[in-house]
RODO-2510 file (C-alpha; in nm, 4 decimals, decimal comma):
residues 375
     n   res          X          Y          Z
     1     x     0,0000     0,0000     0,0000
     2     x     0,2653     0,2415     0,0529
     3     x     0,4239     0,1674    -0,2325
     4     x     0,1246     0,2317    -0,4451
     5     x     0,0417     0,5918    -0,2677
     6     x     0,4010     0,6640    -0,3613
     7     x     0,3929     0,5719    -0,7109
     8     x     0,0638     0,7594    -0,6984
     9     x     0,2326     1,0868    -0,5655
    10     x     0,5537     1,0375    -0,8105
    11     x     0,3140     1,0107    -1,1284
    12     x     0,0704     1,2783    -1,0307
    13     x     0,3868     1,4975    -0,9730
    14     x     0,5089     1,3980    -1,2687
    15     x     0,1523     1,4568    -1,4557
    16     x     0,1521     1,8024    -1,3053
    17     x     0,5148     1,9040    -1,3843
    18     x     0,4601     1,7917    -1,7311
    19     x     0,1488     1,9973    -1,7464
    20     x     0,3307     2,2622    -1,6210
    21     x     0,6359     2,2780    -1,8962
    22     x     0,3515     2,2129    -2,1867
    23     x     0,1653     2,5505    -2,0342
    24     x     0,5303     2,7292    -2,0584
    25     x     0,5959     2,5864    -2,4651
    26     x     0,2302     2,6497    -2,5533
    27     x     0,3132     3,0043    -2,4158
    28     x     0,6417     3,0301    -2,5925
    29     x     0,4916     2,9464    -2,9036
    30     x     0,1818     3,1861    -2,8804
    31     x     0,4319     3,4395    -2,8252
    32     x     0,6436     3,3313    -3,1241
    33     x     0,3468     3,3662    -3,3637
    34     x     0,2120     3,6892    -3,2663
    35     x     0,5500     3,8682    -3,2800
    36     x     0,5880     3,8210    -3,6773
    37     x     0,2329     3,9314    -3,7379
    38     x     0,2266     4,2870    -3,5506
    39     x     0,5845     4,4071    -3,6809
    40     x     0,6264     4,5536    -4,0158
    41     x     0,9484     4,5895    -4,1036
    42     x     1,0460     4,9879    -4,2704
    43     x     1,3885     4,9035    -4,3728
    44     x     1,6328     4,6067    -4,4468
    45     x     1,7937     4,5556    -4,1160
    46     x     1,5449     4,4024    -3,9221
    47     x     1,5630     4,3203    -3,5369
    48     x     1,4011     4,1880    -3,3263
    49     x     1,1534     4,3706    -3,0930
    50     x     1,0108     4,4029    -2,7242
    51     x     0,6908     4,4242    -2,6539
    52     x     0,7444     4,8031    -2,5701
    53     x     0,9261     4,8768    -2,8851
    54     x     0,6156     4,7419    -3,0585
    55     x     0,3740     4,9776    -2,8406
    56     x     0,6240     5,2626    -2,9495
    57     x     0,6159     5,1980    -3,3189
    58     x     0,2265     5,1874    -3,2913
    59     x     0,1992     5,5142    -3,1585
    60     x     0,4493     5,6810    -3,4139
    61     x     0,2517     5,5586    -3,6894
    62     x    -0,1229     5,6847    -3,5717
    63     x     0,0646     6,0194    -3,5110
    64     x     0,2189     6,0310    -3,8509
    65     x    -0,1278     5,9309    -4,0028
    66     x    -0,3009     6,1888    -3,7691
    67     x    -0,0801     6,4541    -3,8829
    68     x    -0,1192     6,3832    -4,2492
    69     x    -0,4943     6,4104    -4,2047
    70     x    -0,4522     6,6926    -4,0231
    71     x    -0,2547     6,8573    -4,2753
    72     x    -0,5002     6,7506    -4,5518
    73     x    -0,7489     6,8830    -4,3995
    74     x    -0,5891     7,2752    -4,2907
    75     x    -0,5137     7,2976    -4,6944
    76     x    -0,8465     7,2375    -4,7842
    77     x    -1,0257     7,4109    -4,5101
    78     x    -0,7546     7,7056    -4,4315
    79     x    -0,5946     7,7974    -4,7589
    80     x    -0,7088     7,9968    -5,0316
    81     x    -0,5605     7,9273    -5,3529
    82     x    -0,4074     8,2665    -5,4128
    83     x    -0,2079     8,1806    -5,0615
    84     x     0,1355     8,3446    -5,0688
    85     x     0,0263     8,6010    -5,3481
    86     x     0,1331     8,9985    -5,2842
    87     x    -0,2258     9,1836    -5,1292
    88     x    -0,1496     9,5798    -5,2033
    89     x    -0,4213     9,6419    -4,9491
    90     x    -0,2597     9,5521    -4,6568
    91     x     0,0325     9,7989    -4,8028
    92     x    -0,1603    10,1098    -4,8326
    93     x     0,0523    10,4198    -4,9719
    94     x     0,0546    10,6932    -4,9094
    95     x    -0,1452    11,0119    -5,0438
    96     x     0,0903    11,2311    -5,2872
    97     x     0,1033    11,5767    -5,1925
    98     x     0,0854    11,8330    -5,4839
    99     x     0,1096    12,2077    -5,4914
   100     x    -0,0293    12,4303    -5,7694
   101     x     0,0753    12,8082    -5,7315
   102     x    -0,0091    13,0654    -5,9001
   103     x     0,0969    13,4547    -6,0050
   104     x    -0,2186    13,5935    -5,8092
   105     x    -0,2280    13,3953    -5,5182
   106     x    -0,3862    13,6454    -5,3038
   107     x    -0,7124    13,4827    -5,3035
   108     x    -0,6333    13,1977    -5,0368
   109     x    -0,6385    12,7890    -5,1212
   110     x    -0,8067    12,5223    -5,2090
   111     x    -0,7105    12,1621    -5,0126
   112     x    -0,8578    11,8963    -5,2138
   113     x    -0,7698    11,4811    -5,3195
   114     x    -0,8195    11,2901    -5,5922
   115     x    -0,8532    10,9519    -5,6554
   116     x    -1,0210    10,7375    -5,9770
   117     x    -1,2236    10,4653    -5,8619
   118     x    -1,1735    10,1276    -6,1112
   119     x    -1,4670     9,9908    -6,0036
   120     x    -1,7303    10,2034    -6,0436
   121     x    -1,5695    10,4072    -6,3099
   122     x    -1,5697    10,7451    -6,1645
   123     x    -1,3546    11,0021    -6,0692
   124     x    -1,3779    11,0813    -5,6796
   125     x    -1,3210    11,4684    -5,5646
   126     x    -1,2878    11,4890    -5,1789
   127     x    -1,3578    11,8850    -5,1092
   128     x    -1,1455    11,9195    -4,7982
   129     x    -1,1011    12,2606    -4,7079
   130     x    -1,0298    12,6494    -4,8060
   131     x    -0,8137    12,8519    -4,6410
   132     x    -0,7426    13,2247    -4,5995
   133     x    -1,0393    13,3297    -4,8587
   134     x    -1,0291    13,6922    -4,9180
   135     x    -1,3188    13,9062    -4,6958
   136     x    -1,6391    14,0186    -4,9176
   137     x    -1,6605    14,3664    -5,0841
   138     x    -1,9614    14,4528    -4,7800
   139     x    -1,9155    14,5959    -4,4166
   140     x    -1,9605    14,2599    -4,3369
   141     x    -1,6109    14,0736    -4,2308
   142     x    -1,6907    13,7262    -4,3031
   143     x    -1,8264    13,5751    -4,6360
   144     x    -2,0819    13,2908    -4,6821
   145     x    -1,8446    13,0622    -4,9284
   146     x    -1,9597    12,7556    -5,1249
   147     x    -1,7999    12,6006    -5,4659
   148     x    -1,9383    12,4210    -5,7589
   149     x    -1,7360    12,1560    -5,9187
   150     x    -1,7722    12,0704    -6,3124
   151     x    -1,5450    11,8614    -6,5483
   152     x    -1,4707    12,0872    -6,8569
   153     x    -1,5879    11,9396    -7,0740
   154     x    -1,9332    11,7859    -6,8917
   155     x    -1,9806    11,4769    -6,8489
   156     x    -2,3435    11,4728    -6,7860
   157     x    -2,6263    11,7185    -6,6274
   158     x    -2,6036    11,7065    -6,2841
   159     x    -2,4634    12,0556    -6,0825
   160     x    -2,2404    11,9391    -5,8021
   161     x    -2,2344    12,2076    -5,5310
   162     x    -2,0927    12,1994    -5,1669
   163     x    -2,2922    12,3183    -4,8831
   164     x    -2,3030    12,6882    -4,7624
   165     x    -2,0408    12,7975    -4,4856
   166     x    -2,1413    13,0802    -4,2832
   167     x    -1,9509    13,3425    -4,1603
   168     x    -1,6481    13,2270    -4,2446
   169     x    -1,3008    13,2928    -4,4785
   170     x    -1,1400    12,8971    -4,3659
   171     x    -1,4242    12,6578    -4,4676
   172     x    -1,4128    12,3471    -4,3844
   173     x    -1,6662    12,0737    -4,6227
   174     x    -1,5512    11,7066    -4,5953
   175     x    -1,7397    11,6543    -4,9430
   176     x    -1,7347    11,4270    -5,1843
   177     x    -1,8420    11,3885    -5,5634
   178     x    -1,8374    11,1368    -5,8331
   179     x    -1,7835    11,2077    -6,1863
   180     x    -1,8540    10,9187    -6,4232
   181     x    -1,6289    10,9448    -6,6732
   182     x    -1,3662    10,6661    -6,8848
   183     x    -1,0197    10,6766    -6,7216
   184     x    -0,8803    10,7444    -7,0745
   185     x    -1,0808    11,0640    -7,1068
   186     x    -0,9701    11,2050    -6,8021
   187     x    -0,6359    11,3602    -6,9979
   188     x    -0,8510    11,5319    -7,2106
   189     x    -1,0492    11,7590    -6,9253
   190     x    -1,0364    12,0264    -6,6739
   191     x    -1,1521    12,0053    -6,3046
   192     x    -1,2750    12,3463    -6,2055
   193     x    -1,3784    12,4714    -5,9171
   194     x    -1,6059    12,7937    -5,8699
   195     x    -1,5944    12,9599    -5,5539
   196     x    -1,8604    13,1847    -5,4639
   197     x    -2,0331    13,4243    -5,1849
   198     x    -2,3624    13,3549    -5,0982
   199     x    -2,6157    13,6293    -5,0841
   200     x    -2,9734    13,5479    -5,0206
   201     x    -3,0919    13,8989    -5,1450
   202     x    -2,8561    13,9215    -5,4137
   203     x    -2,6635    13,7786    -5,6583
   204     x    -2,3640    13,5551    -5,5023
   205     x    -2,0444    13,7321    -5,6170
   206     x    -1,7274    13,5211    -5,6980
   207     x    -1,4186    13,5211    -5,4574
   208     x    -1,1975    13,2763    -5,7283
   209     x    -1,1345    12,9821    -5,9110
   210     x    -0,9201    12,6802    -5,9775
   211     x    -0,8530    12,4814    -6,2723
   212     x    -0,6884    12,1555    -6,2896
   213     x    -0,5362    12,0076    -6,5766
   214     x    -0,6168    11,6435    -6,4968
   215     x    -0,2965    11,5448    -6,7828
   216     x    -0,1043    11,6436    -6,5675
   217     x    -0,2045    11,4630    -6,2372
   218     x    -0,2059    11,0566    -6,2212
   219     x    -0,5042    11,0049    -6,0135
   220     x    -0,4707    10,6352    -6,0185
   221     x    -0,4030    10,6809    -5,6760
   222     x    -0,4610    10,8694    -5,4337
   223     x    -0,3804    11,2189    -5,4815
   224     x    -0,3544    11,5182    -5,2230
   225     x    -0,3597    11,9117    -5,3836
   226     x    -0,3207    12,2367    -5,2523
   227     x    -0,3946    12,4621    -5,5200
   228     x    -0,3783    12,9011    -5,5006
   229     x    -0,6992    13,0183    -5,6005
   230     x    -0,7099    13,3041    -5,8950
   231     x    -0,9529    13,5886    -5,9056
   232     x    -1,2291    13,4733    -6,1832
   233     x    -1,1638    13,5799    -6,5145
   234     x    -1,3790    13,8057    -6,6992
   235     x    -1,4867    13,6783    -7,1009
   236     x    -1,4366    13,9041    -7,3690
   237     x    -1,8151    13,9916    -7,4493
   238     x    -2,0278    13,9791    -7,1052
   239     x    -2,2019    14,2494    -7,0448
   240     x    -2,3283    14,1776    -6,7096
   241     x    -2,5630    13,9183    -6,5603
   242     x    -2,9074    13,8517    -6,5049
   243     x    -3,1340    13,6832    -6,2336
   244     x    -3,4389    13,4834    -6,3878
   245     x    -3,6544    13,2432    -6,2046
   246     x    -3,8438    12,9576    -6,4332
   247     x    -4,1622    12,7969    -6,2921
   248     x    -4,3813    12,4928    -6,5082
   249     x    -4,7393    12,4684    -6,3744
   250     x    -4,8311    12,1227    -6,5736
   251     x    -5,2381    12,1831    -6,4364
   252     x    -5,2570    12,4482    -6,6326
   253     x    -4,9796    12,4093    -6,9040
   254     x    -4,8272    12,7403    -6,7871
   255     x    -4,4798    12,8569    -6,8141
   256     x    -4,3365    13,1373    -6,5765
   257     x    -4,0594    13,3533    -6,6254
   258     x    -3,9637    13,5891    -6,3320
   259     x    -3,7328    13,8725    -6,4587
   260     x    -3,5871    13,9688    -6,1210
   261     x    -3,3081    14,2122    -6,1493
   262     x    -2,9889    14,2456    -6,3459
   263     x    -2,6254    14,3849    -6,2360
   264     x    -2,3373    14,5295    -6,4086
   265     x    -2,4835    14,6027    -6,7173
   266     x    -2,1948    14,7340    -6,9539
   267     x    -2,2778    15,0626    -7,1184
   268     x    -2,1802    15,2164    -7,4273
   269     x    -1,9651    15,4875    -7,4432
   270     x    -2,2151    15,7240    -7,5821
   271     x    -2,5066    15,6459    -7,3455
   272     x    -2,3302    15,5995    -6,9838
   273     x    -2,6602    15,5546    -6,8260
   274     x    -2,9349    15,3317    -6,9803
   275     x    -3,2901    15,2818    -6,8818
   276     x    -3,3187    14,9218    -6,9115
   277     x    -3,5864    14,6674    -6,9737
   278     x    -3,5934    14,2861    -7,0895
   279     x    -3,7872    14,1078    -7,3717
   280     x    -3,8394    13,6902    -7,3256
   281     x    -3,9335    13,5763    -7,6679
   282     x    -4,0553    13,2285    -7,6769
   283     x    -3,9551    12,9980    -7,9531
   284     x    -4,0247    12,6520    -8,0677
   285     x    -3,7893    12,4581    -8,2479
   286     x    -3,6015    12,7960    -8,3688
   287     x    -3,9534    12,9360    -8,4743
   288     x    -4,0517    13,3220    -8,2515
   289     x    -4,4162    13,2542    -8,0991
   290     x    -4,4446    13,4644    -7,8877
   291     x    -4,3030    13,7471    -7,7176
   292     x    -4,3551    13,9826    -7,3596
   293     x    -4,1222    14,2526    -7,2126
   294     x    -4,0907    14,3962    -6,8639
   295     x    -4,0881    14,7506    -6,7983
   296     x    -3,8675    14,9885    -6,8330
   297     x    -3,6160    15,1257    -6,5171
   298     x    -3,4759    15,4580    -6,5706
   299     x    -3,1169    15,5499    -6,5079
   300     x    -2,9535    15,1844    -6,4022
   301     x    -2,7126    15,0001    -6,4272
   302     x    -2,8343    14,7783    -6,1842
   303     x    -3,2087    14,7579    -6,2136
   304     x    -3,4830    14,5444    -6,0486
   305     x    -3,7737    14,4460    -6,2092
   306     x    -3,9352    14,1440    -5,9775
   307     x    -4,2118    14,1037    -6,3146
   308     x    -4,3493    13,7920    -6,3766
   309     x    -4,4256    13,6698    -6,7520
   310     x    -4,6468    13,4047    -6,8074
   311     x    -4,6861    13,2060    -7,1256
   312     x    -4,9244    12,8467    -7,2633
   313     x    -4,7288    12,6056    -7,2915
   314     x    -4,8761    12,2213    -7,3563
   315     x    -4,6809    11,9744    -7,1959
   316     x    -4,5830    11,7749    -7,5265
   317     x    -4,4585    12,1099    -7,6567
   318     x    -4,2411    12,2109    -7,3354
   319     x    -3,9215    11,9965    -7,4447
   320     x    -3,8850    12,1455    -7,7715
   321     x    -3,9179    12,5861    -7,6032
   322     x    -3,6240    12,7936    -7,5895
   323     x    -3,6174    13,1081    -7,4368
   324     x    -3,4211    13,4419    -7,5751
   325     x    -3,3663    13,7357    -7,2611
   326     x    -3,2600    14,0010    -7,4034
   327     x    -3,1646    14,3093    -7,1740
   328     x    -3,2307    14,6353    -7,3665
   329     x    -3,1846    14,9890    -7,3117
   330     x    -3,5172    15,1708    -7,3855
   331     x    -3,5109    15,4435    -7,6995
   332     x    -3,8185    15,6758    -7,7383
   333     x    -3,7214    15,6781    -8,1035
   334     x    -3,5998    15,3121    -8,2166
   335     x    -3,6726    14,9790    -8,0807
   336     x    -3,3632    15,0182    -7,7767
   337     x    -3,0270    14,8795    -7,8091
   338     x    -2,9615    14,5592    -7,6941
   339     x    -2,7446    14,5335    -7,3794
   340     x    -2,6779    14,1586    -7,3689
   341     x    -2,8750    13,8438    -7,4325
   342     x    -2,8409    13,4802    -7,2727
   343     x    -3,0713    13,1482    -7,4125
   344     x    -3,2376    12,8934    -7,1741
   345     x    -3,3943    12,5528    -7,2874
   346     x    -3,3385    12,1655    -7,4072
   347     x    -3,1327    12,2903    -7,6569
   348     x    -2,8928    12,4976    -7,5211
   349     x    -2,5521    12,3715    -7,3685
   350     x    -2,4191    12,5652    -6,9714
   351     x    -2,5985    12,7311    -6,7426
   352     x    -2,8738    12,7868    -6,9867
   353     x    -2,9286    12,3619    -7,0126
   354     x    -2,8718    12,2889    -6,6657
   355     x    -3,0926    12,5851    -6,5127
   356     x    -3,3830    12,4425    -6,7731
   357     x    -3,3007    12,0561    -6,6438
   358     x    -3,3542    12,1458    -6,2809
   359     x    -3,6882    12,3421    -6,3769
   360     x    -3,8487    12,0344    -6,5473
   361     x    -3,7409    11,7791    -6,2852
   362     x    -3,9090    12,0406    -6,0113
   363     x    -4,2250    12,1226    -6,1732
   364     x    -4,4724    12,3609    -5,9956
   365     x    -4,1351    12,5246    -5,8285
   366     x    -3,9599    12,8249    -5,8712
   367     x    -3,5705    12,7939    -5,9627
   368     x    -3,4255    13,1206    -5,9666
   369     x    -3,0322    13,1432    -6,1118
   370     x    -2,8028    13,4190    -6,2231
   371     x    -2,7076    13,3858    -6,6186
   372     x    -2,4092    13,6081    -6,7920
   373     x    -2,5601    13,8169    -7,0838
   374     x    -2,2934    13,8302    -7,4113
   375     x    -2,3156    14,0987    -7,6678
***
């Protein structure tokens, strides 16, 4: 019996060593078949790995895939495809400053920039400023300045005017207007500006002017000017000027003419007084149809009439009317000499066009304006 129970122990010792050493190979060779699989070799020298070097080569290839998604993804999402091209705007340059003298420049300055706009096609005038304008020919010290700008020649109908500064020789505007106009016309035309007094009783004298030769400015960019204003120039041939105020009533097919006053009227030097009235004569397409006169002031050179003239006018006619002022000095004898004339209507060109325009696009108001009368 004790034999047996120790031949019992010695095999079941045995049985459960050799269990024991088949667990280790079984584990030996598990571990010897999953090696191979998870390593991928990168170059020809090939070793072999721990278990942490394998960890470590996992991670360094999710990172490099990570990263190449990542990147994929910034160029798609982040990046234009003009990246690394030259933006001007974020390298503005500066204005360029210009000075235009001139022999008279006792008249003060203009400050003004300008700049042609590519997109739009216009030519952009920024009224800044004038400075050290020259006090009015009246007790007061002070004048009421404004200026009108115009492209010479026009480019279309429109009168651009600042605002009215009162009491002041240094205005200050802060304007701006457009001119639409090709960029390869530009070296063919004049920028002018008109700089005036305003009077609300009277005719708004001139203080000066300035003319710019646009042929000789790039205004491709921005461009900066101080310019000397000259005294205005007088034109061979005026013989003074003349405030009229046109009215359409389209109710009642009625044009108005107000004949308001005149100023300046040149004289000959035979007669040096005159005793002036004015004669409208209506015409339609170059045809007289009718014609009304004021009455006559005696002894001026300056006279004020404040006589209204009314003529019938259908609407379908109105586009084709011109009207002839004439200024004459009165003659008990003859018919009167004629002082100075001036034509307003669709088919005149200035002041005379532009002062018609604004009466037909303000019907059933009164638009007064001073026009020059030319022998």
């Amino acid at each position: 019996m004790f034999c047996l129970r120790c031949w019992r122990l010695q095999s079941s010792a045995k049985t459960s060593a050799g269990q024991e050493i088949l667990a280790k190979m079984a584990m030996q060779d598990i571990q010897v078949t999953r090696e191979p699989r998870a390593v991928q070799p990168r170059s020809a020298s090939i070793s072999t790995p721990s278990r942490g070097s394998l960890r470590s080569e996992h991670t360094t290839d999710d990172t490099s895939s990570i990263s190449a998604r990542s990147d994929a993804s910034v160029d798609s999402l982040v990046f234009e495809a003009n990246f690394g091209a030259i933006r001007p705007d974020l390298y503005p340059r500066k204005d360029i400053v210009l000075q235009q003298a001139s022999v008279d420049g006792s008249q003060g300055r203009l400050h003004t920039r300008l700049k042609y706009d590519f997109r739009t096609s216009d030519l952009v005038v920024h009224l800044i400023e004038a400075q050290d304008l020259p006090p009015p020919d009246t007790i007061s010290a002070f004048s009421d300045p404004y200026v009108r700008i115009a492209l010479v020649p026009g480019v279309d109908e429109r009168v651009r005017q600042s605002s009215v500064k009162r009491r002041t020789t240094n205005p200050y505007y802060n304007e701006y207007f457009k001119f639409p106009v090709a960029f390869e016309q530009l070296r063919e035309r004049l920028l002018s500006f008109q700089l005036y007094d305003y009077d609300k009783f009277s005719r708004h004298s001139g203080i000066g002017e300035v003319e710019i030769d646009l042929a000789t400015v790039d205004v491709s960019n921005s461009v900066e000017m101080w310019c000397d204003i000259q005294r205005q120039r007088k034109v061979a041939g005026e013989a003074g000027e003349v405030l009229v105020s046109l009215s359409y009533l389209p109710a009642a097919e009625r044009l108005t003419v107000v004949l308001m006053k005149a100023k300046d009227l040149k004289m000959s030097t035979t007669t040096p007084s005159a005793d002036p009235f004015v004669r409208v004569s209506l015409m339609v397409e170059g045809k007289k149809v009718k014609r009304k006169k004021t009455s006559v002031r005696r002894a001026s050179v300056n006279p004020v009439w404040n006589e209204a003239l009314a003529f019938n006018v259908p609407a379908e006619v109105l586009p084709k009317v011109t009207l002839e002022i004439g200024v004459l000095d009165h003659d008990l004898i003859g018919h009167g000499d004629v002082l100075g004339t001036c034509v307003l209507g669709a088919g005149c060109s200035g002041d005379g066009l532009s002062h018609w325009n604004e009466m037909m696009h303000n019907q059933r108001k009164s638009i007064a304006r001073w026009h020059t009368l030319k022998k």
